[in-house]
Each structure stands twice: as C-alpha cells, then as structure tokens.
N, C-alpha and C positions, 0 to 999 in steps of 0.2 A: 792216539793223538789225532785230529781231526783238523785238517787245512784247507782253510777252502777261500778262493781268489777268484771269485766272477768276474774275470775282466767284461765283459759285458752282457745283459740283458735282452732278450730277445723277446718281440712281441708281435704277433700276428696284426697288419691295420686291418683296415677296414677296407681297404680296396682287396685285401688278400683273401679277406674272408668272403666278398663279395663275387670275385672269379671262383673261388673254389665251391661256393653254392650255384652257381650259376652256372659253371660243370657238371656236379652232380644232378642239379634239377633236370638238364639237360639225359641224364642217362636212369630217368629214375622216370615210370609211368605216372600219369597223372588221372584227373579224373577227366579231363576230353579223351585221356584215349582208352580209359575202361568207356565211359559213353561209347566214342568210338564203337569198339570191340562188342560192345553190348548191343546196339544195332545194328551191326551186319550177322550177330547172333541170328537173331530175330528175321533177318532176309533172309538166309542161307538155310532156315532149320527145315528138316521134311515137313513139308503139310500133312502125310500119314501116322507122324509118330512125332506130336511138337514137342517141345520141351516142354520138362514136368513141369507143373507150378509151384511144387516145392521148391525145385530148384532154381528158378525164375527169381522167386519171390528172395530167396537168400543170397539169388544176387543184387536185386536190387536194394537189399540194406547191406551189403556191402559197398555198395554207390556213397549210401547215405554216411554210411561211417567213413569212407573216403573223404567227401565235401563236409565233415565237420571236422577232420584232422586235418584238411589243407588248410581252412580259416582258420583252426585256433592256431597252425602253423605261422602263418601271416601276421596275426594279433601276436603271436610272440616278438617275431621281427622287429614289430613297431613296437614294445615295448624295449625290447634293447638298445635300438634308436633312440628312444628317448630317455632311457636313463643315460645311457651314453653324452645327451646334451645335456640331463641334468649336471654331469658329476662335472662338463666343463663350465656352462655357468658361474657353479659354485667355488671351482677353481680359483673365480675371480677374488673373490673374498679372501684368499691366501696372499695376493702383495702385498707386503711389508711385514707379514712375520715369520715366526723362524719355524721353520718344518723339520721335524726328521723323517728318512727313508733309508730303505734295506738301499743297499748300493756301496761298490770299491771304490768306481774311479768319481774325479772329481779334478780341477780347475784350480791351482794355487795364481794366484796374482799377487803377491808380496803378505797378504795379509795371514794372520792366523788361521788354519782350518780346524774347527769342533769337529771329530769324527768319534767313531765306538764300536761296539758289537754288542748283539745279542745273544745268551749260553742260555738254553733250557735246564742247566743243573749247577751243582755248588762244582767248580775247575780247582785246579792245583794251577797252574800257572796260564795265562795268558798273555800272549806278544803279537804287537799289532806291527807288522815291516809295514815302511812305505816305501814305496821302487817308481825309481821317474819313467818314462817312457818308454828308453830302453832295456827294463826289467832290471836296472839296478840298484840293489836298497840303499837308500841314502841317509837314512837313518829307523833306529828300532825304538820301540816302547815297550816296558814292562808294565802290568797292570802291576797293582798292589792288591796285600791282603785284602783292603777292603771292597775290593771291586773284582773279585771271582764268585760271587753269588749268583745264583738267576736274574734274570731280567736285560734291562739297558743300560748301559755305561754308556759315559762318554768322557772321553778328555780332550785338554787344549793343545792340538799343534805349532809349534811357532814359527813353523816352515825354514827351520834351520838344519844342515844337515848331524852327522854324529861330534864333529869337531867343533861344532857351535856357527857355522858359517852359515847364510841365509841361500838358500837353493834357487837356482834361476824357476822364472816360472815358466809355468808348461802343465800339461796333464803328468798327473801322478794314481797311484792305486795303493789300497791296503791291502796288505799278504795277511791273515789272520789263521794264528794256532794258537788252538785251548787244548788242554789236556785235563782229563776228568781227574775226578778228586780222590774215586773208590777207584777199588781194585776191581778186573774185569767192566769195567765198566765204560761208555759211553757215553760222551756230548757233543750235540749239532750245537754253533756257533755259525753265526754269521756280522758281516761288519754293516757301519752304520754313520749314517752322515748329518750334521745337523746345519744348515744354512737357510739365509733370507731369501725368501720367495721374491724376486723382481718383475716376474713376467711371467705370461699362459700365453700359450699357442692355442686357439680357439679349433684351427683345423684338424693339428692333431694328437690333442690330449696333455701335449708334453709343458710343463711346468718347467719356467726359467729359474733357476736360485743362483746365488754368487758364487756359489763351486760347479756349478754344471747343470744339465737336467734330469729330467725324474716324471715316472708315469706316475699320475693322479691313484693309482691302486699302491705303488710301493711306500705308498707315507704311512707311518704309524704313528705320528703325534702331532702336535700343533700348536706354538708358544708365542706367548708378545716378546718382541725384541726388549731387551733388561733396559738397553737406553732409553727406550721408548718410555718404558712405568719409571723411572728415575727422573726424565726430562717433565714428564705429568706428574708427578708426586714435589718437584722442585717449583712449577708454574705457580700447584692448586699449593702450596706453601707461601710462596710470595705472595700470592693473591691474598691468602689471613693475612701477612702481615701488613700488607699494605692499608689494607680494612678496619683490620685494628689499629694503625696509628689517625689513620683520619679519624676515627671513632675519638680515640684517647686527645687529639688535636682539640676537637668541636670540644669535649667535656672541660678542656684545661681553660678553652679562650671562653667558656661560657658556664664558671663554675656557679653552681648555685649558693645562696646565701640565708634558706631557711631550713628549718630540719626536714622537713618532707624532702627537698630539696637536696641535700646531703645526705638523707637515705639514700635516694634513687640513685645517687653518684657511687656509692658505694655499692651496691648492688651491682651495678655494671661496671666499676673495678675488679670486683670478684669476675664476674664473666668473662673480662677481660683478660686476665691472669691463666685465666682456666682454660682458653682456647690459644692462647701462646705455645708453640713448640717450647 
C-alpha cells in the first residue's frame, strides 16, 4: 500500500539560491587569484634554476581553461535568469483557465473542488481522505473500477462532509492510498488538483487559482473553463440564428415573382435550412 500526504512543497527561491552561490564563490579560487598566484610565481622563482617551460606553459592553459569555464559559468546564470522570466511571462496567458497540478492542500470557499491522483500502474483500490486543518477526515472517496488504471483522475468534491453536511471553509488536504493490483507488487501515486488560474505573482513564480497556489513547474495540464466553450458555442449559435432570420425576413418581404427569381429563392431556402441547428 503506498500513502502519500504532501502537506507542503518546498522550493528553493531565488534569493536562496543567490546567498548560497555567493557563499561558495566566496570559498572557492578564482581566476584573479590563480593570476594572483601566478605572478608572485614568476617574482619569487630562483633566477639560477627558473621554472621549466613546460611547466609554465601548462600552467598557463590552465589559466585559459579557468577563464573559459567562469564565462560559460556566467552565460549559464544568465540563461536561467531568463528562462526563469520566460516561464513568468507566460504564466500570464494561464488567467482564466483551468490548470491541473501535483498538489494536497487547497482552499475550499463553499464551492465544489475538482481534485484526483496520478498511479503509474493498473491499483486494486483507490481512496482519496480529505482532512480539515486539524488533520481530521471529514469525509472519504472511493474511486471506482473504472478509474484505477494508469494515468489522471479526477473527480467532483461538493465540499460536504460524510453525513451530507456542507463543511465550513478553511484549508483542507487530500490523504491518498492506492493499492496495486498484482501481487508483490508496487505503485507510486500522487494527488492532484484541477482549478481556475486567477492570478501570477510576477516576483515570485507562484500562480493564483481558486483553491490556492502552485509553482509554474507543478502544472501538468491546461484546459478552457467548460462555461467558457458553452457560453461561445451559445453566442456563435444566436448569432446563426439571428442572421438567418434577417436573411429569411428580406426574402419573405421581397419575394420574387419570376422563375429565375424563384430559383434563387429556393436555392437559398435550401441553405437556409441547412445551417439551422
């Protein structure tokens, strides 16, 4: 059996990363101080007995390989920098539709929460707890047969507790246990949360959705909100129909009266008919 409860996520920023390189650089030689070192070589060496040339000469391409692996050093920096701005950028593009990401806890507000898990193999049973604040479940889910296969689930919460009673809100988390299917056998599961992206934090990474937040690396999918394609699929509907009755309007108050005439009308009755839901 395999249970696994992140209650939270931990991630190094950027200011963390930045003191503990700036530590290390701090303890780690550079190429001022092989230079350094290299010139008081050169002062300090017997005039009777100088330094080889061989060996001169293999230090100074080790100079050079020094000052080509601190630049490409540097050029790396600046590239994580900037993809790092890339991926918030891009971010932007995420308000207003529905993302999933690895993640337990999450933000009930009255409303329903979509959550789920990921299993890398076919499970024997799967139960997702969810526990309020205080770590006590206030209600369980059974998957069903047909959602113990690999991949993504997900199902609808209605934020009620086991008795059918609607739970105050607060932060909540999902306990998740799968049990594999074979014998001897193992499966990594993890849980999963699907909500509308409302906001990016530009400073630091973190993306706002209506159950909580989420770093821009933990999302694994990206979907238009269902009302969103319903409320455009109902507009671009009214729009035919509205097009079509002005059309069919013009043809009734300006019926033609010769056969050419009564062709054409008929022709564009067929049309008409034809682009009718």
């Amino acid at each position: 059996m395999t249970t696994i409860s992140p209650d939270t996520y931990s991630f190094s920023t950027a200011a963390a990363t930045s003191t503990t390189s700036t530590a290390a650089n701090t303890s780690i030689m550079g190429k001022e101080d092989f230079l350094i070192l290299l010139v008081a070589q050169l002062k300090n060496q017997d005039p009777l007995n100088p330094e080889d040339p061989t060996a001169f000469t293999a230090q100074l391409a080790q100079f050079s390989s020094l000052e080509q692996l601190t630049n490409l050093n540097k050029s790396m920096e600046g590239l994580t920098t900037a993809q790092a701005n890339s991926e918030r950028l891009s971010a932007l593009s995420l308000i207003g539709k529905n993302i999933s990401y690895n993640g337990s806890a999450f933000n009930f507000e009255g409303q329903p929460v979509e959550m789920g898990y990921q299993i890398d193999g076919t499970a024997s049973s799967v139960t997702l707890s969810i526990q309020n604040s205080e770590g006590k479940t206030v209600n369980t889910i059974q998957a069903s047969a047909a959602e113990l296969g690999a991949g993504n689930h997900f199902i609808t919460w209605d934020g009620t507790d086991q008795n059918g009673n609607l739970v105050a809100n607060g932060k909540y988390k999902i306990v998740l246990q799968a049990n594999a299917a074979g014998e001897n056998s193992s499966i990594a599961a993890a849980p999963l949360i699907k909500s509308e992206v409302t906001g990016v934090d530009l400073s630091s990474g973190m993306i706002t959705t209506k159950d909580g937040e989420v770093l821009f690396m933990n999302i694994i999918g990206v979907s238009e909100p269902a009302n969103s394609l319903q409320n455009t699929t109902l507009t671009n509907t009214n729009s035919i129909n509205a097009a079509t009755g002005t059309v069919a309007s013009l043809l009734t108050e300006n019926a033609p009266v010769t056969d050419n005439g009564q062709t054409a009308q008929d022709i564009i009755d067929r049309f008409i008919q034809q682009t009718q839901p």
